[in-house]
C-alpha angles and dihedrals in degrees: 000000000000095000086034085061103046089044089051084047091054089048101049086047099053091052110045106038097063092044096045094063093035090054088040089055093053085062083079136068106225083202094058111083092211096052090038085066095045099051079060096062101045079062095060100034090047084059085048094053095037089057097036082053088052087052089053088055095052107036108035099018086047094052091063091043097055084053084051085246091143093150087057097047086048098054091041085058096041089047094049088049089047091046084049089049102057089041084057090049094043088067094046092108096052103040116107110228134188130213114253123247087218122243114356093207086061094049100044085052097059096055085057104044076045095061103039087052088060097036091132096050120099108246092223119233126285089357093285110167099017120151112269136179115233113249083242092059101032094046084099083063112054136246113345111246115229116246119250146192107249130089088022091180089066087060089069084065080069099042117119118214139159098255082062098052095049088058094048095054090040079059091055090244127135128224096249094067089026111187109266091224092069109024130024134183123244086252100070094032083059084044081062094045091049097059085043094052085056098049094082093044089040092058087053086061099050093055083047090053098043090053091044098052086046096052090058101054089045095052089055092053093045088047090051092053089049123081103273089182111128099159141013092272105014130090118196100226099241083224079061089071099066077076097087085049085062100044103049099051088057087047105046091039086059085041095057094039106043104036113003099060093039091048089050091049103052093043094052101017102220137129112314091251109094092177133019119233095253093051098048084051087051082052108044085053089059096045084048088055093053096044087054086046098051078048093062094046088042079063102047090048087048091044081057090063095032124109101231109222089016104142090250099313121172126252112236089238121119115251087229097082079091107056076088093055095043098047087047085048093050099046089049087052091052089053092043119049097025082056099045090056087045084055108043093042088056107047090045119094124248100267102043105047088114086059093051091053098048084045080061101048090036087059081058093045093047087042084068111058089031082063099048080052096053098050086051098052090044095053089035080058103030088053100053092048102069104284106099099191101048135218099299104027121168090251098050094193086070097052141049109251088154080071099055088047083050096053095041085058088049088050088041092057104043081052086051087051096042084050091052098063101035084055097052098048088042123120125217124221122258124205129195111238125253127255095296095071093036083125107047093045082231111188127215108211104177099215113225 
């Protein structure tokens, strides 16, 4: 029942967190300057939360697990999921919702089966031609996505040819609901583009995310080889310290909201966005390569007080020597991965924000078990070449740890650098506006 119930746990997680933000984000008209504003800032309140709910786990439910209180712990969690529940339920009547275009693999597949049918055909210039919906039709759909020049061979997935017409007719189908295997609008071929687009930045976030997993759990060792004494009886748990990592990123999320941005804006009097998303991800990245540095440094210097060969005795250095690591580590955090859902969320079509928010959990997801990997190959290979004992060793006095950290900030860089120029070269999605600028032909291009 144990595994039964972890497993349960993994599922429900998998399904709901993609879609809650995704859901949350709906609540907001991306054409409306005001919500616009607001959306912005879910983003950055739902990291808040997320993190404020991670500081209740390890501070008051373990509490009751250090006392070897677990049934506690387990209806405390069950109570605070049932509570979140009925306050979900209580908004039903007021939520906006849309109505769903159905599985984006299949959808995605057909764009691909569509274009390989029509591989001899000439994709024309600039999509002229190209099979569209009318507004009147796609409105159920959201907002029409402009065509565009790259990954021309996807576009022959949107010709339309005689050939085309004939099997439609032999399946008894009209032109008007024409079948997706043969023929798709420019919409969903852009919807294609789009994912494709994210791939390269993507990638960028799962490095980020295997260094920074890995940062966390080799901060608690390193904690728990410093000296952790405060007073003469109490001992500050070295997981505690994950705790500074917490609070300043709630911290520095409200700060930036709520007084930064408006303080920007007054002194130059531009536009209330002091960074696009692209380029707080591109800072958060360098902060993230500064706070593994100052790690590194934080070792040697603890390495200096160690007993070498001690059986895992303790340096006389304070703990606190990390409070600056963590708080680098946090705010990078806070620039990375709130960036990285505005982002996604925004560069994602209508119908599939739900997908570019799960693309962005998943690169956390991924980061794991890439990080676990990386630790592996670098002892497999530490350990054959003379040291013994490896890089990360369980006695860390007897290992360079100060190494590894050196090697995640050069990691870290080369992915800084790899972001730099998949962020120059990347496109933002252009959407065709609603019924209001019918006229004018406007274009809403949502600026990464």
């Amino acid at each position: 029942m144990f595994y039964i119930s972890i497993y349960l746990i993994a599922v429900g997680n998998g399904a709901y967190e993609p879609c809650l933000v995704t859901f949350g984000a709906d609540q907001f008209d991306e054409e409306d300057e005001n919500e616009k504003k607001s959306k912005a800032s879910f983003f950055k309140y739902f990291y808040v939360a997320l993190n404020l709910g991670s500081m209740f786990s390890e501070t008051v439910l373990a509490y009751f697990q250090n006392l070897g209180k677990w049934e506690m712990g387990f209806w405390l969690s069950s109570g605070c999921a049932l509570f979140s529940f009925v306050m979900l339920l209580t908004g039903s009547s007021r939520y906006r919702y849309f109505k769903p275009n159905g599985n984006p693999l299949s959808r995605f597949s057909q764009v691909i089966v569509a274009s390989v049918r029509k591989m001899n055909y000439q994709v024309p210039l600039h999509g002229e031609g190209l099979h569209e919906l009318q507004r009147t039709l796609n409105s159920g759909n959201g907002r029409r996505i402009l065509h565009t020049d790259d990954f021309k061979w996807l576009d022959r997935a949107a010709i339309i040819t005689n050939e085309e017409i004939a099997s439609q007719s032999m399946e008894g189908t009209n032109t008007h609901t024409p079948n997706p295997w043969y023929l798709c609008t420019v919409s969903q071929v852009e919807e294609v583009k789009c994912v494709i687009r994210l791939v390269p930045i993507w990638l960028c976030t799962v490095i980020f995310s295997m260094v920074f997993i890995q940062m966390l759990s080799l901060f608690v060792e390193q904690g728990a080889a410093m000296n952790t004494l405060i007073s003469s009886s109490f001992h500050i748990p070295p997981a505690s310290m994950t705790v500074f990592d917490i609070i300043c990123i709630s911290c520095f999320i409200i700060l930036y909201d709520r007084f930064l941005v408006p303080l920007y804006t007054k002194i130059t009097g531009s536009k209330p966005v002091v960074f696009s998303e692209l380029q707080r991800i591109g800072i958060g990245l360098v902060v993230a390569v500064v706070a593994i540095f100052s790690a590194a440094l934080v070792e040697l210097q603890r390495l200096k007080y160690a007993s070498h060969g001690a059986n895992n005795e303790t340096s006389s250095l304070s703990i606190f020597w990390q409070i600056p690591q963590y708080i680098l580590l946090g705010v990078a955090e806070a620039f990375v991965y709130v960036g990285e859902l505005e982002f996604f969320a925004a560069q994602t079509p209508d119908g599939l924000k739900s997908l570019g928010i799960g693309l962005s959990m998943a690169s956390t997801a991924i980061g794991s078990y890439l990080s676990s990997f990386l630790l592996t190959v670098v002892m497999e290979v530490t350990s054959k070449h003379g040291h013994s004992a490896g890089w990360v060793p369980p006695n860390l006095n007897d290992g360079h740890l100060h190494k590894f950290f050196f090697l995640s900030t050069g990691i870290t860089s080369l992915n800084l650098v790899a972001f730099v120029v998949c962020a120059k070269r990347f496109k933002c999605i252009s959407f065709e506006k609603r019924e209001s600028d019918d006229d004018t032909g406007a274009v809403d291009e949502v600026m990464a």
